[in-house]
Structure formats: structure tokens, C-alpha cells
C-alpha positions in Angstrom: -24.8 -26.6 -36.1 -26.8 -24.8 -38.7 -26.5 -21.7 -41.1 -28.0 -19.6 -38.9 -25.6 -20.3 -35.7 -22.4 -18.9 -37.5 -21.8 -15.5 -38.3 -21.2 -14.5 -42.3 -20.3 -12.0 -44.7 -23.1 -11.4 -47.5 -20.9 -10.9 -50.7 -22.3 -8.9 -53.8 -25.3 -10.6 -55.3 -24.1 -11.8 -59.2 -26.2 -10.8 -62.1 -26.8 -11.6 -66.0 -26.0 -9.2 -68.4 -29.6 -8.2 -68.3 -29.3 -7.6 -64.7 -31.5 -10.8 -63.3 -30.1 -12.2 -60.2 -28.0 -15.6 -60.9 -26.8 -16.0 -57.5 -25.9 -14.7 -54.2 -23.0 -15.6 -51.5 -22.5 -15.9 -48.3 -19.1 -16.3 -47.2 -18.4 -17.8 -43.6 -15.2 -17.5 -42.2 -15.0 -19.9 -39.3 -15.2 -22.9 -41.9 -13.8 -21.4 -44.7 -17.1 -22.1 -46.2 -18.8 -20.0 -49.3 -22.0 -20.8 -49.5 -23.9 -20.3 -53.4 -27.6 -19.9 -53.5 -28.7 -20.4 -56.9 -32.3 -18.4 -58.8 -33.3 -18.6 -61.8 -33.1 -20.8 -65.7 -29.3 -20.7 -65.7 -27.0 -20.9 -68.5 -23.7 -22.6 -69.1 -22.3 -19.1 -69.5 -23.6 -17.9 -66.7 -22.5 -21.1 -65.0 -18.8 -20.1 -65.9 -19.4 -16.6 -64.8 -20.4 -17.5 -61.7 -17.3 -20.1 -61.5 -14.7 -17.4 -62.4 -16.1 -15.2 -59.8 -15.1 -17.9 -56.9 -11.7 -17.9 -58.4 -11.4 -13.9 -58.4 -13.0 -14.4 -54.5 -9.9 -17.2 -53.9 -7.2 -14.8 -54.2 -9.0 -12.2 -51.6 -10.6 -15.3 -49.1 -9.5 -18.6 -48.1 -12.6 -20.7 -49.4 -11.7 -24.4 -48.4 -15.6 -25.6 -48.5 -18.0 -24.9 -51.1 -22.0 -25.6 -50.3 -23.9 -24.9 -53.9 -27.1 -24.7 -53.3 -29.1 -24.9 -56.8 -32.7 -25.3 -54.6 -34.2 -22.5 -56.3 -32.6 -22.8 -60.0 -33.5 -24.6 -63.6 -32.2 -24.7 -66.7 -29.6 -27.0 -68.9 -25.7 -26.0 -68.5 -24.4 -28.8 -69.7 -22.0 -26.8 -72.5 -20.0 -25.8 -69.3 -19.0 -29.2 -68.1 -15.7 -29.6 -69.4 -14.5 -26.1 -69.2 -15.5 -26.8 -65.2 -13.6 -30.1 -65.5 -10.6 -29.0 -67.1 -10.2 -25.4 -66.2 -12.4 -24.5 -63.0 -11.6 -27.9 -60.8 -8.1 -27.8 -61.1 -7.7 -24.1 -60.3 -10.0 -24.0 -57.3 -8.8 -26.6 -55.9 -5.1 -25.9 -56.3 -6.7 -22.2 -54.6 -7.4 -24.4 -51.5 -10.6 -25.7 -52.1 -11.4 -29.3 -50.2 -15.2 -30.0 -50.2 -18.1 -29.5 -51.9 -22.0 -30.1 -51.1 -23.6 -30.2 -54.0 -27.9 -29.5 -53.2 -30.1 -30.6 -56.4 -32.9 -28.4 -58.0 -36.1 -29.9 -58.6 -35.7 -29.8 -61.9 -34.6 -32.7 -63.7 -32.6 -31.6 -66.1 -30.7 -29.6 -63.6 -30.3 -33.0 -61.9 -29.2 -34.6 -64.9 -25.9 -32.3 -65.5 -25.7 -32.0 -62.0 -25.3 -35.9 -61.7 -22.6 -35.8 -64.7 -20.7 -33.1 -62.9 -20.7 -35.0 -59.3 -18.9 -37.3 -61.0 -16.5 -35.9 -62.8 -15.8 -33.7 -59.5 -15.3 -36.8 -57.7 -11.7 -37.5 -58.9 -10.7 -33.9 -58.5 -12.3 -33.0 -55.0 -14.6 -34.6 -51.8 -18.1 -34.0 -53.2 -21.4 -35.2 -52.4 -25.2 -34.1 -53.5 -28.1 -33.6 -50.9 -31.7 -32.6 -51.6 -31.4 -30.5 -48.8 -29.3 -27.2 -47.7 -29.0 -27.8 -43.8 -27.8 -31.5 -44.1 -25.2 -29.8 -47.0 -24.0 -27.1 -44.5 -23.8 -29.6 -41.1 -21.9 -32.1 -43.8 -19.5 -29.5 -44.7 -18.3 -28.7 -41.5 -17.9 -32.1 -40.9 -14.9 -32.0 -43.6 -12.5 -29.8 -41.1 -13.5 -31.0 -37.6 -10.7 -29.3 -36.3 -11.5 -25.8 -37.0 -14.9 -26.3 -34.7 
């Protein structure tokens, strides 16, 4: 099964304050699954603002799987790794969430904080990176077989 064989709701894109796209979402019901596509040099504070967004979006939908896809995205935002590790993980997943795909940019110091955060994730939460955003999605739904 693939992204484009389940039907979605395309949620309002996320911006900076300057008005430069930092992210849009697709939210797909049948999984639970919200689905992050990354653009852009992000920021740690735009990292958090994207973060505190999915916890507004918890309270309206059940999001249970979590596919961030940073493919298209650069930039160090490192600063906001422990405020994800202390504050964000523990909220989201006591809002429901069970699984996150995790798909690396290309660039290298992306990957580096990306890698630090994997692991840190890893005692909260199921996680695992891929390199790409189909295997991501198909390993996602793997996570609740019994919704398919």
C-alpha cells in the first residue's frame, strides 16, 4: 500500500514568521497517520513550532503514527532537542501517539541531529529512520495491522 492508495485530508500548510513554507501535512484517517513534509533551512524554533502544532492537531484528531519526512529540508536544530525530549515526547505520546518514521535529508547536519533525536525517541516511542518516504509510509502501517 502506498501514499497515494489512501485517501487524506491536506491540513494548512505551516509558515515562518516571514511567511516561507516550513512544512505541510497530510492527515490520513484510516491509519491514524499524519504525515510531515519538511522545505526549507529549518530552525530549532521553527522545529518547536511545528511540534506544538501536532499537539494543538492531537486534541482535534487522533494521530497514532507520525511519518516526518525531512527529504526536502536543511539546516541545524539541534537547540530543540531537549525541549522535544522533555516536553514534546512525553505529551504526544501520552496524546496517543505510537510510531514514528523518521526519513533523513541529504544534508548532513540534518542527519546528524536527526540521528541524536532517533535515539533519544527510542525510549519514549517505536521509531525508526529511512532514506526513503514510501518504505516510511508502508512501515507505518505495518505498526497497526489491525486497522487494515
Amino acid at each position: 500500500m502506498t501514499t497515494h492508495s489512501l485517501s487524506y485530508t491536506q491540513l494548512p500548510a505551516i509558515c515562518d514568521t516571514q511567511g516561507v513554507l516550513i512544512a505541510t501535512c497530510r492527515y490520513y484517517p484510516q491509519g491514524q497517520l499524519l504525515y510531515i513534509t519538511w522545505s526549507g533551512n529549518i530552525t530549532s524554533s521553527e522545529v518547536i513550532a511545528v511540534a506544538e502544532s501536532f499537539l494543538e492537531l492531537q486534541q482535534y484528531l487522533p494521530v497514532a503514527l507520525l511519518l516526518n519526512d525531512k527529504t526536502d529540508a536543511t539546516g541545524d536544530w539541534s537547540e530543540a532537542l531537549p525541549w522535544l525530549e522533555y516536553e514534546w515526547l512525553p505529551k504526544a505520546t501520552k496524546g496517543g501517539l505510537k510510531a514514528f518514521a523518521y526519513v533523513f535529508s541529504p544534508d548532513m547536519r540534518n542527519q546528524y541531529v536527526s540521528l541524536t533525536f532517533i535515539e533519544k525517541a527510542s525510549h519514549q516511542l517505536t521509531i525508526q529512520d529511512f532514506h526513503n518516504p514510501e518504505e516510511a509510509f508502508a512501515w507505518l502501517l505495518c505498526q497497526q495491522p489491525a486497522q487494515y
